[in-house]
C-alpha positions in Angstrom: 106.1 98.0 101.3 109.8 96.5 101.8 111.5 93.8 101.0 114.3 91.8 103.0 117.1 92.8 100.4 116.2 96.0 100.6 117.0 96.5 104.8 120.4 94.0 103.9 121.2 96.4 100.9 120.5 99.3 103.0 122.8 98.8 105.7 125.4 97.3 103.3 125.6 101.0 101.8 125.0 102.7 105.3 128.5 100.1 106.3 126.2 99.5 109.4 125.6 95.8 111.0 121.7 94.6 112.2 122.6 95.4 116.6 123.5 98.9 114.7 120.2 99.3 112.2 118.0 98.3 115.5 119.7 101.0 117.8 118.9 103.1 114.9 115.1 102.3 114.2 114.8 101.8 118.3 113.8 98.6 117.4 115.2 95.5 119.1 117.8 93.5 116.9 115.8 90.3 117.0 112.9 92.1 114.9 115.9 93.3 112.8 116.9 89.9 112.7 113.1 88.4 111.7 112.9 91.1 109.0 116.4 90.3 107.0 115.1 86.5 107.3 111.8 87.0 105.4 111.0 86.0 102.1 109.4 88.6 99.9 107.9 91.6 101.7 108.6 92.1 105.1 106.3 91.5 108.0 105.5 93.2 111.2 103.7 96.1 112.8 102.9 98.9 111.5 104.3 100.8 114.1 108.1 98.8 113.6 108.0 98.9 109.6 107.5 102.7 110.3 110.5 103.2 112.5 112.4 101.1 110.0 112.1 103.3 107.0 112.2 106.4 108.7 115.6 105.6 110.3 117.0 104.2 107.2 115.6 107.4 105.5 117.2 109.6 107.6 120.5 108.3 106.9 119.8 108.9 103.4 118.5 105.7 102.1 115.7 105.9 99.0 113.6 103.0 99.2 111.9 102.5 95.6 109.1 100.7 95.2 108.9 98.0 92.2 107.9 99.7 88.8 108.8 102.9 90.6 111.4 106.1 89.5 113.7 107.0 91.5 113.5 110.4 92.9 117.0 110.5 94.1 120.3 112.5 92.8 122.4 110.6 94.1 124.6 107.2 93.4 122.9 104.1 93.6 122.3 100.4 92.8 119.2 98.8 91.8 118.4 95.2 90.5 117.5 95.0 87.1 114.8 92.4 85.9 113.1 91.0 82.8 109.3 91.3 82.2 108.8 88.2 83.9 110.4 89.2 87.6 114.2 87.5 86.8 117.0 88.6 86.7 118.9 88.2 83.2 121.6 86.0 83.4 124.0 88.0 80.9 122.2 91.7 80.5 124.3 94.3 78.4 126.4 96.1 80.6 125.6 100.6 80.6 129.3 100.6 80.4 130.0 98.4 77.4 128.1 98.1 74.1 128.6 94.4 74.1 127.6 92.0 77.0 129.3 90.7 79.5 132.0 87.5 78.8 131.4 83.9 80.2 133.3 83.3 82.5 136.5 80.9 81.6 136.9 83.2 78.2 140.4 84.5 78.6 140.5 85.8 75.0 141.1 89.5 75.8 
């Protein structure tokens, strides 16, 4: 459903802090809290996840899904991952036909 790095990346692009997000979902910033802490997808009821997304909706944040398009026009970010779930430690960049330099390599 969500993941904790989603809500954190989420209000890092709204520019918001957690006391804000809660006020927001009308949930209280302790479940805010709980949610940001987990590990993997988040936990909670139904009722909270719901107000969650739709608030973060509403201010114009696409959740997507793992394996899923996104629907969006928009700007955005999303982490990029190898078959097996990791992210690559020096992927090609869009912007560059050749991959990032290791750091320390001053050559340029």
């Amino acid at each position: 459903m969500i993941i904790a790095s989603q809500i954190r990346a989420a209000r890092a692009l709204l520019g918001i802090d957690q006391r804000q997000l809660a006020d927001l979902a009308g949930v209280s910033l302790p479940t805010i809290q709980r949610m940001e802490a987990a590990t993997g997808e988040v936990r909670g009821t139904v009722d909270k996840l719901m107000k969650l997304i739709r608030a973060l909706e509403a201010a114009g944040i696409e959740l997507i899904g793992e394996h899923a398009p996104s629907a969006g026009l928009g700007r955005g970010v999303r982490l990029r991952q190898t078959q097996a779930g990791l992210a690559p430690a020096h992927a090609a960049s869009i912007l560059y036909d050749k991959p990032p330099r290791a750091a320390g390599n001053d050559d340029a």
